[in-house]
Residue, then its C-alpha position, 0 to 999 in steps of 0.5 A: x358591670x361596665x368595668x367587666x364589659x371592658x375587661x372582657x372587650x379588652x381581652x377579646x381584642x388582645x386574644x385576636x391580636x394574638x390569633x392574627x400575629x399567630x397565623x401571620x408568624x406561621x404563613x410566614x415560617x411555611x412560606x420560608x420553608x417552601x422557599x427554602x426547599x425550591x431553592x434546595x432543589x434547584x441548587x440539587x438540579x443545578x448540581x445534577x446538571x454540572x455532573x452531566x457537563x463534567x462527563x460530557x466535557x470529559x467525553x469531547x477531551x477524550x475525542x479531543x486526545x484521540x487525535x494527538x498521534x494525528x498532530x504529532x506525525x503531521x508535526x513530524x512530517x513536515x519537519x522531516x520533509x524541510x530538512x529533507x530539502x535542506x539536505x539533513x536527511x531522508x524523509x521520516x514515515x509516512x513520507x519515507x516508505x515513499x522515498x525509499x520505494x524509489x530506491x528499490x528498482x535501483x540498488x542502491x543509487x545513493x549511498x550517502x550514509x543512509x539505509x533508509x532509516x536514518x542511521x549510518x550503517x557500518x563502512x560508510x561514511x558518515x553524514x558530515x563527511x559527506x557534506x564536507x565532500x558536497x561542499x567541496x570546490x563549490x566556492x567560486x572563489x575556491x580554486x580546484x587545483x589545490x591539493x593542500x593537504x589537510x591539517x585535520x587525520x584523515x579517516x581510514x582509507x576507503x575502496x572509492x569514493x561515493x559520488x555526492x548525490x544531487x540535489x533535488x530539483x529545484x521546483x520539487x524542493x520550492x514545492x516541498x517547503x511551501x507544502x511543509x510550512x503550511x503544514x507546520x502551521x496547521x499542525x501548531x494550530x492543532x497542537x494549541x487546540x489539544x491544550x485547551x480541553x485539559x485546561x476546560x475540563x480542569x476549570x469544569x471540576x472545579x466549578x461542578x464542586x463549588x456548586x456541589x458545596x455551595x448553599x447560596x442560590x446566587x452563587x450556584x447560578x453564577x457558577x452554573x452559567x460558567x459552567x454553561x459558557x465552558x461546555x460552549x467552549x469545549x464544544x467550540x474547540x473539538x469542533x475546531x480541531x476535527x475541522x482542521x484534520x481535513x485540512x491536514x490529511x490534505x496536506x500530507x498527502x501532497x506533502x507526501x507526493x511532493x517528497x517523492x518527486x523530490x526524492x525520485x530527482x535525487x535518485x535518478x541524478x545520483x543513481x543515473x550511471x549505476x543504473x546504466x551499468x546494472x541495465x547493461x549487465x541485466x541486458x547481457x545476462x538476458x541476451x545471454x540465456x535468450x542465445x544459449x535458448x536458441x542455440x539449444x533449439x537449434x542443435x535438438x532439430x532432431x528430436x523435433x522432427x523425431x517428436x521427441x518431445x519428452x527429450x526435449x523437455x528434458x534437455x531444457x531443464x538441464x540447460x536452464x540450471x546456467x541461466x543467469x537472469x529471470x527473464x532467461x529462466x522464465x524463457x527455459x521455463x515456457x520451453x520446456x513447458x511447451x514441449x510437454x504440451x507437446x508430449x500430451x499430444x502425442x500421448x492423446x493421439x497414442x491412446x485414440x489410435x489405441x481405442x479405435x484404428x485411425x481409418x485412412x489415417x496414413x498418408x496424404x494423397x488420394x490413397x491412404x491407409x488406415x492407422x491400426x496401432x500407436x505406442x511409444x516407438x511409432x504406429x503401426x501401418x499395414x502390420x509394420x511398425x513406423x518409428x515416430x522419427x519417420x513420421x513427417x511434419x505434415x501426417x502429424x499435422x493431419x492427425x492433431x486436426x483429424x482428432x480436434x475435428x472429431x464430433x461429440x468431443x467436450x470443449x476443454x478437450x478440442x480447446x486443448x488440442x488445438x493449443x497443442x497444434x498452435x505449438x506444434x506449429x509455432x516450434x515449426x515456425x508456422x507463426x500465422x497458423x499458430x495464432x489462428x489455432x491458438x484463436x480457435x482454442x479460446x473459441x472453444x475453451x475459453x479458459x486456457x487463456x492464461x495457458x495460451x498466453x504463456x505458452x504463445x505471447x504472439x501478436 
């Protein structure tokens, strides 16, 4: 019986081991399952986050290369501009729509083998053979008087040679360089931060596919902070690089201000006497029409005083087809348009007269006679016909005033008459009494001042 109470004792005791060692291996098995399972989630939510590193990374490049035409050209100008001071050419864009808008009014100044785009156009001489004539008798110790010919073939011969166009003024060009050259380093410094957001971004793949490969823990968080202190650095950069386009907007725009001034200098020396000579030709041509307008004027008095004015018109037109220079046909042009300005007048006065007789109308004295008729020929007084060459300056005067006095007339319609009679005097040579009318006009249409202006620039 002993025996038995030990054995089973005995058992029990074992069988309890076993239960405990039991429980313990399976606490054991569950507690590395769930280890396993965090750190399966956490190597997933570390791989999540490096694929939205990776597209954010590739968004900031992209920002990053939108900006590489703004380095580029800030590179090229700068260049351009320091061999434009060195005398290697004209200014590239956007600096050169400048430069050569100073050469416009000027045609062509500087003929030194340029058509503003940097090519040499056919008969010119290119730009060696310009420098050779630049750098010809500037030596000191070069005497002038030497004609030696040259051993090298000459070139065909030309009408005449181009005056070597003068160097920009010295300020302009100390300017230009120390603009440029600071450009020049803004620009490289820009074009060494667009370099770096393919190389991060390239790091950045790399280490999204290790941890996507990867089932260390360990070796995910490693990554996982380098991927951290890469997006810190793409951050960094892109912001460096917007930071720096202020600077070189700046820049360029007093480069391109500088250049101009540079370009403008040149201009002027070398164009200097061509345009003298093309002012003086332009003057010529202008005094030339402004005397055939005046002696055209004079030798149809006649048909002013008859208020011919259609005729007149007429007789402008014609005459303008000689003009030689704008402002001489923007003369005939005003002329003739004041003669027809004129022409309305009589047709108003015509057709009021037609509607109702002027009354008292004729004459300018105590005693006056009505008005009863008026058609092209003249008016009618007293049942005979006065033909409009009889009808003298001052009983026209009388009518245009009678007429814009009357009441219940619109604005537009007093304003206009008045404009007539401030031409009607002013072809008269009444200048003072054309102002005040002209005045009286805008007074009452205020509109017709571009009208009024054109028609009567006095002062």
């Amino acid at each position: 019986m002993r025996k038995w109470v030990t054995g089973t004792v005995i058992g029990l005791a074992l069988m309890g081991v076993a239960v405990v060692f039991l429980v313990a291996t399976t606490r054991s098995r569950q507690q590395a399952y769930a280890m396993a399972l965090r750190q399966e989630a956490e190597l997933e939510e570390q791989a999540t986050k490096a694929v939205a590193m990776v597209e954010r990374m590739r968004h900031q490049a992209a920002r990053a290369e939108g900006h590489a035409d703004v380095i580029g050209d800030a590179v090229i100008q700068s260049r351009s501009a320091l061999e434009f001071v060195m005398g290697k050419g004209q200014p590239r864009d956007p600096v050169r729509r400048a430069a050569v808008a100073v050469k416009q009014p000027v045609a062509k100044p500087v003929d030194d083998g340029l058509d503003g785009s940097g090519e040499a156009p056919a008969g010119v001489m290119s730009r060696e053979a310009l420098e050779r004539m630049r750098n010809r008798g500037k030596s000191p110790e070069t005497p002038e008087a030497e004609p030696e010919p040259e051993p090298e073939a000459k070139p065909e011969p030309e009408p005449e040679p181009v005056p070597a166009p003068a160097p920009p003024a010295p300020r302009a060009v100390r300017t230009v360089r120390v603009v440029a050259k600071a450009m020049t380093t803004q620009a490289e410094l820009g074009h060494s931060l667009l370099l770096r957001p393919p190389e991060l971004l390239s790091r950045a793949l790399l280490v999204e596919r290790e941890i996507a490969t990867t089932e260390r823990g360990e070796t995910a968080t490693a990554h996982a902070l380098e991927m951290e202190s890469l997006g810190v650095a793409m951050e960094e950069c892109v912001a460096d690089l917007e930071a720096l386009l202020p600077r070189l907007a700046t820049l360029s725009v007093e480069l391109e201000g500088f250049t101009l001034e540079a370009a403008q200098a040149r201009n002027a020396a070398a164009g200097a006497v061509l345009r003298n000579t093309l002012a003086a030709d332009r003057q010529q041509r202008v005094a030339a029409d402004m005397a055939r307008l005046d002696t055209l004027r004079r030798r149809n008095q006649t048909l002013l005083k008859a208020h011919a004015y259609e005729a007149l018109a007429r007789a402008v037109d014609q005459e303008a087809k000689q003009c030689e220079s704008d402002p001489g046909r923007a003369a005939f042009v005003v002329a003739a348009e004041r003669y027809r300005k004129l022409e309305w007048l009589k047709g108003y006065i015509i057709e009021q007269i037609q509607a109702k007789p002027l009354r008292w109308g004729w004459g300018l004295g105590i005693e006056t006679i009505d008005v009863t008729g008026a058609d092209s020929r003249g008016v009618q007084v007293k049942g005979e016909l006065v033909r409009w060459e009889r009808v003298s300056t001052a009983q026209y005067a009388k009518w245009g005033g009678i007429y814009a006095a009357q009441a219940g007339l619109p604005g537009r319609t007093v304003g206009a008459i008045q404009l007539g009679m401030a031409v009607f005097y002013s072809e008269h040579g009444a200048i003072e009494k054309a102002e005040t009318l002209k005045q009286d006009a805008l007074l009452d249409w205020d509109r017709l001042r571009e009208e009024a202006d054109r028609l009567l620039p006095l002062e």
